[in-house]
C-alpha positions in Angstrom: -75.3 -22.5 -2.7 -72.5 -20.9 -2.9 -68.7 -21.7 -1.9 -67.9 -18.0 0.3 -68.2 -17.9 3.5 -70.5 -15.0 4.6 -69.4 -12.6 6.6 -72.1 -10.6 9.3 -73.8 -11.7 12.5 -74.0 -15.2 11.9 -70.1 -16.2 11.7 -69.1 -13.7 14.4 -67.0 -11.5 12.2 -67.4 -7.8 11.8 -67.2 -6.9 7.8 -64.5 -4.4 7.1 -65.1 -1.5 4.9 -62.9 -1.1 1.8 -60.6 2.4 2.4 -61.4 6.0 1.9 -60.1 7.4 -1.4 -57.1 9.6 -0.5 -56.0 7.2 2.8 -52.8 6.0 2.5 -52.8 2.4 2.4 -51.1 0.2 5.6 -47.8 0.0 4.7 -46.3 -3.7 4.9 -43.0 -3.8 7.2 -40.2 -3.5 4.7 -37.9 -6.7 4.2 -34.6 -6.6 6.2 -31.3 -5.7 3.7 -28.9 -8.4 3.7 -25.5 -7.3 4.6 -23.5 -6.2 2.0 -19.9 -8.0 2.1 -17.4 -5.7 3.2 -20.6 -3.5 5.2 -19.0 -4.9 8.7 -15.3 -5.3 8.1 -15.5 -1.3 6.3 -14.9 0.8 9.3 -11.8 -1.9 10.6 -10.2 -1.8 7.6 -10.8 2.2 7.1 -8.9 2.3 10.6 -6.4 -0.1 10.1 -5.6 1.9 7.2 -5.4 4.9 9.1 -2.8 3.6 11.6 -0.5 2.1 9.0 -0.1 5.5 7.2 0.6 7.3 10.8 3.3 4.5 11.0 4.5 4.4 8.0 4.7 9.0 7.8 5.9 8.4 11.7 8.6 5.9 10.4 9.5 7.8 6.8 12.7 9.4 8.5 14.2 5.8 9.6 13.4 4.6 6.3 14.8 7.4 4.7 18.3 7.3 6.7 18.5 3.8 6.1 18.1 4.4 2.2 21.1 7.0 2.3 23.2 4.8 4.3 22.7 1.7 2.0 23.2 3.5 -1.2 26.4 5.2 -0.2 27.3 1.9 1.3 26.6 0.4 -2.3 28.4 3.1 -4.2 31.7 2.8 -2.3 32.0 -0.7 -2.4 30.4 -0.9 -6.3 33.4 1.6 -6.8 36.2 -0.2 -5.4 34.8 -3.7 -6.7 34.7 -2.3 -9.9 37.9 0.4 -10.7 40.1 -1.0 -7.8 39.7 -4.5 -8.8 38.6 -4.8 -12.2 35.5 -6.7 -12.1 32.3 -6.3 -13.4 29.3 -4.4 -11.6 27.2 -7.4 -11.7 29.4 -9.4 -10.1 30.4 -6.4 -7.5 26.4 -6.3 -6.6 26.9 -10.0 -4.8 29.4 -8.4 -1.9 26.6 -6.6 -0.7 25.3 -7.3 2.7 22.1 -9.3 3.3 19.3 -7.3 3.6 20.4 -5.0 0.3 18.2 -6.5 -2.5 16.6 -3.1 -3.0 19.9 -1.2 -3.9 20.5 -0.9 -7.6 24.1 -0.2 -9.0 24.9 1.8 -12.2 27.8 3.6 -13.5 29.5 6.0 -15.6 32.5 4.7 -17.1 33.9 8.3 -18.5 33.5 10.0 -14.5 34.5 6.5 -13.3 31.6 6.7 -10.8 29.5 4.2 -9.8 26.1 5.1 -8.2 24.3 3.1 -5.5 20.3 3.9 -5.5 17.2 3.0 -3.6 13.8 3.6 -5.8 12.6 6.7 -5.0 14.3 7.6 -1.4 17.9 7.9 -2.1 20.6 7.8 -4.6 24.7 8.3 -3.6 27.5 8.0 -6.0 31.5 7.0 -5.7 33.9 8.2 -7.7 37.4 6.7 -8.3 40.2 8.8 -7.1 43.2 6.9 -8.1 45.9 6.2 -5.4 43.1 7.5 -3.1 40.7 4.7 -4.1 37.0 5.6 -4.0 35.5 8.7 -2.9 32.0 9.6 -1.5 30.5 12.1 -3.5 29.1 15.2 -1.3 25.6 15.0 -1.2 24.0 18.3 -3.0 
C-alpha cells in the first residue's frame, strides 16, 4: 500500500505529461512593485518646481529694483548717520526701515564712503561731501 494517490481512469483525472525539452516553462505572474516613496508625489513636485523658477525669472526685475533702491537707501542714510553725525555704523544700521535685514553696511574711512549692499543683486555707495552732506555715487 502506498500513501499517493493514483492518478488515471479510476480518480477521474487526466495525468499530465512532464514538458518538451526546449519549451519555455509557464511563466508565474510577476509580483506587483510596491511604490517607491516619492514615485507619486515626483511629477508634482517636478512641476511645482517648474512654476516657481518661471516666477521667480518672471519676478527677478522687481527683486532687482527693490535691491538697488534699498541699498542706495542704506548708503545715504549709513553716510549721514555716520560722517554727519558721528556715530558708529553699527549703530547707524538700526535707523533702517523694517523690512531691511538683508542690507549690509560697510565703509571706507579714507573716501569717507559708506556702501549699502544686498548679497549678490546690488551694491550703492555714499560719499560725504562736506557742507553738501552725503552724495549718491553714480552707478557705473
Amino acid at each position: 500500500m502506498t500513501s499517493t494517490n493514483p492518478t488515471g481512469p479510476s480518480t477521474g483525472e487526466t495525468p499530465t505529461a512532464a514538458p518538451l525539452p526546449g519549451t519555455p516553462l509557464p511563466t508565474q505572474p510577476r509580483p506587483r512593485k510596491t511604490p517607491s516613496r516619492w514615485g507619486g508625489c515626483l511629477p508634482w513636485l517636478l512641476v511645482v518646481a517648474v512654476l516657481m523658477t518661471g516666477f521667480a525669472i518672471w519676478k527677478f526685475p522687481s527683486f532687482k529694483a527693490q535691491a538697488e533702491l534699498g541699498s542706495a537707501y542704506a548708503a545715504r542714510v549709513g553716510c549721514s548717520c555716520r560722517y554727519v553725525q558721528g556715530r558708529s555704523l553699527e549703530s547707524c544700521q538700526s535707523d533702517f526701515e523694517p523690512g531691511m535685514e538683508m542690507v549690509s553696511l560697510s565703509e571706507d574711512p579714507a573716501t569717507k564712503t559708506v556702501t549699502g549692499s544686498v548679497p549678490l543683486l546690488a551694491s550703492r555707495s555714499a560719499r560725504y561731501a562736506g557742507a553738501s552732506g552725503c552724495l549718491l555715487r553714480p552707478e557705473n
